[in-house]
C-alpha positions in Angstrom: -18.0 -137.9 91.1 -20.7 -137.1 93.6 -18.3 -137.1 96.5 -16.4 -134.4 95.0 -20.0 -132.2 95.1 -21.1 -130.2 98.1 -24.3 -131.7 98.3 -25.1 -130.9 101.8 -24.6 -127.1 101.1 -26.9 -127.7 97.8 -29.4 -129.1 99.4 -29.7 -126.3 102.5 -29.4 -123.9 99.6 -32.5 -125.5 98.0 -34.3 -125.8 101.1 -33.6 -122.0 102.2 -35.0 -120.9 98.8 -37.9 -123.1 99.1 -39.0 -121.7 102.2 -38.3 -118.0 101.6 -34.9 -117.3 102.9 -32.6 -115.3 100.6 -28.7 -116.9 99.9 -25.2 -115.8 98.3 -23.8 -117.7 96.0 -20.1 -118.6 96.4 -17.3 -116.4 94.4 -15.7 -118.1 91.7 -13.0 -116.9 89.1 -15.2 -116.7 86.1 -17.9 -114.8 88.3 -18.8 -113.5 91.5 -21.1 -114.6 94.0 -24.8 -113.0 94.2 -27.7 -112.8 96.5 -30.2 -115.4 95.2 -33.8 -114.1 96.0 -35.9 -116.4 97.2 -39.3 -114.9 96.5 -39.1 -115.3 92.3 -42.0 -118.1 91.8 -39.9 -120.8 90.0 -36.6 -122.3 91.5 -34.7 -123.8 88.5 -31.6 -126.1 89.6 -28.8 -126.6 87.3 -25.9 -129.2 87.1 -24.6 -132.5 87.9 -24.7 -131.8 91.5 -28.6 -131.2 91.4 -28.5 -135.1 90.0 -27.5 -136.2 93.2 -29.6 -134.6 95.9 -32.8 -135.9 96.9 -35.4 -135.9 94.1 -38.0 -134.9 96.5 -36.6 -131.7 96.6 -37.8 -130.8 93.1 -41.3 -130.9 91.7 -40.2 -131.7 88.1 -36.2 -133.1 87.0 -35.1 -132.2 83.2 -31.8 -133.7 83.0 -29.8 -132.9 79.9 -28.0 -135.3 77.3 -25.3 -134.7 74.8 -22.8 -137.0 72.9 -19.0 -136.7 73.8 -18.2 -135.1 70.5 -20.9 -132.0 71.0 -19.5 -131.9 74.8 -16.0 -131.0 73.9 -16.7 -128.8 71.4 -19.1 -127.1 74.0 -16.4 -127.1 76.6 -13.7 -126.0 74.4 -15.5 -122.8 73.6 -16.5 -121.9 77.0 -13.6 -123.0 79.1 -11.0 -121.1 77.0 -13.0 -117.9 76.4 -14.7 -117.9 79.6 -12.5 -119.8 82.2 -9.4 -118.7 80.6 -8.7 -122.3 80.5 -5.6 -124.0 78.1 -7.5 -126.0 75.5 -4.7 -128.5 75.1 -6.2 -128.9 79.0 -9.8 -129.0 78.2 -8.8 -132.0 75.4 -6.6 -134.2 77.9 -9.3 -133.1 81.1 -12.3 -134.4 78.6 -11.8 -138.6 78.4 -12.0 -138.3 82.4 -14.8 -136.0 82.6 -17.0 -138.5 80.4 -15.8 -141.1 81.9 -16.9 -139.7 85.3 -20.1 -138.9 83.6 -20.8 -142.5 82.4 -20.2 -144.0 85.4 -21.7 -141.3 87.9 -24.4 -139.2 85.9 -25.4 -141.6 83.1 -27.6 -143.7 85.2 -29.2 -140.4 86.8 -30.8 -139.9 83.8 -33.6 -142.7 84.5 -34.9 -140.8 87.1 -35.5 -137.7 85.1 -39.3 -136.3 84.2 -38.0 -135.6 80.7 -34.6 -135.7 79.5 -33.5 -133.6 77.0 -31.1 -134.8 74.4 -28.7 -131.8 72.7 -26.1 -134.9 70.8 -25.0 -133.4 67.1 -26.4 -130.2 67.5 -30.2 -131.8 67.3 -32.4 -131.0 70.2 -35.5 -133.7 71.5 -37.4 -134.0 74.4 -38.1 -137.3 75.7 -41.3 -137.0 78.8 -40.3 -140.1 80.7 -42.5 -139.9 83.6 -45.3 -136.9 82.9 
């Protein structure tokens, strides 16, 4: 949901990279935080959260597409070997997750310069505003 994302701290942490300032990034189990340098030429922004900022902050959007069935097969490999999460988790945490998707991200995806579509293991680009 994109009141459950720290937006305003996204969107300072864009804004400081755009204009030369240096950040950390926040510690989190899986990995620790790092100094993001703000002089590398391209700033690429992933996640949902970067769906719900203002698109003027960006000079191009790519959002990203996949069916629910390639999702949880994506999750269930990365959460339990990466996150050290219980997979009989990841299955009853995954109806809710799309869910929030559908109703929150879903609609993001008209406002993207191309959207990439990943569903069944296929991979096409789709240039929606270029």
């Amino acid at each position: 949901m994109p009141c459950a994302h720290e937006l305003a701290s996204l969107t300072l942490d864009i804004t400081a990279l755009k204009n030369g300032i240096d950040i950390l990034t926040i510690d989190q189990p899986w990995a620790p935080g790092i100094i993001l340098e703000a002089k590398k030429p391209i700033l690429i922004v992933e996640g949902m959260s970067s769906a719900f900022v203002k698109a003027e902050l960006f000079d191009l959007s790519i959002a990203c597409f996949t069916d629910s069935e390639t999702e949880l097969r994506r999750r269930l490999k990365r959460d339990t070997s990466e996150r050290g999460r219980d997979k009989e988790f990841v299955y009853q945490s995954h109806s809710i997750r799309r869910q929030q998707y559908q109703t929150y991200f879903e609609n993001q995806l008209a406002h993207a310069d191309i959207i990439i579509d990943q569903s069944k293991n296929n991979f096409t680009a789709h240039f929606m505003t270029i």
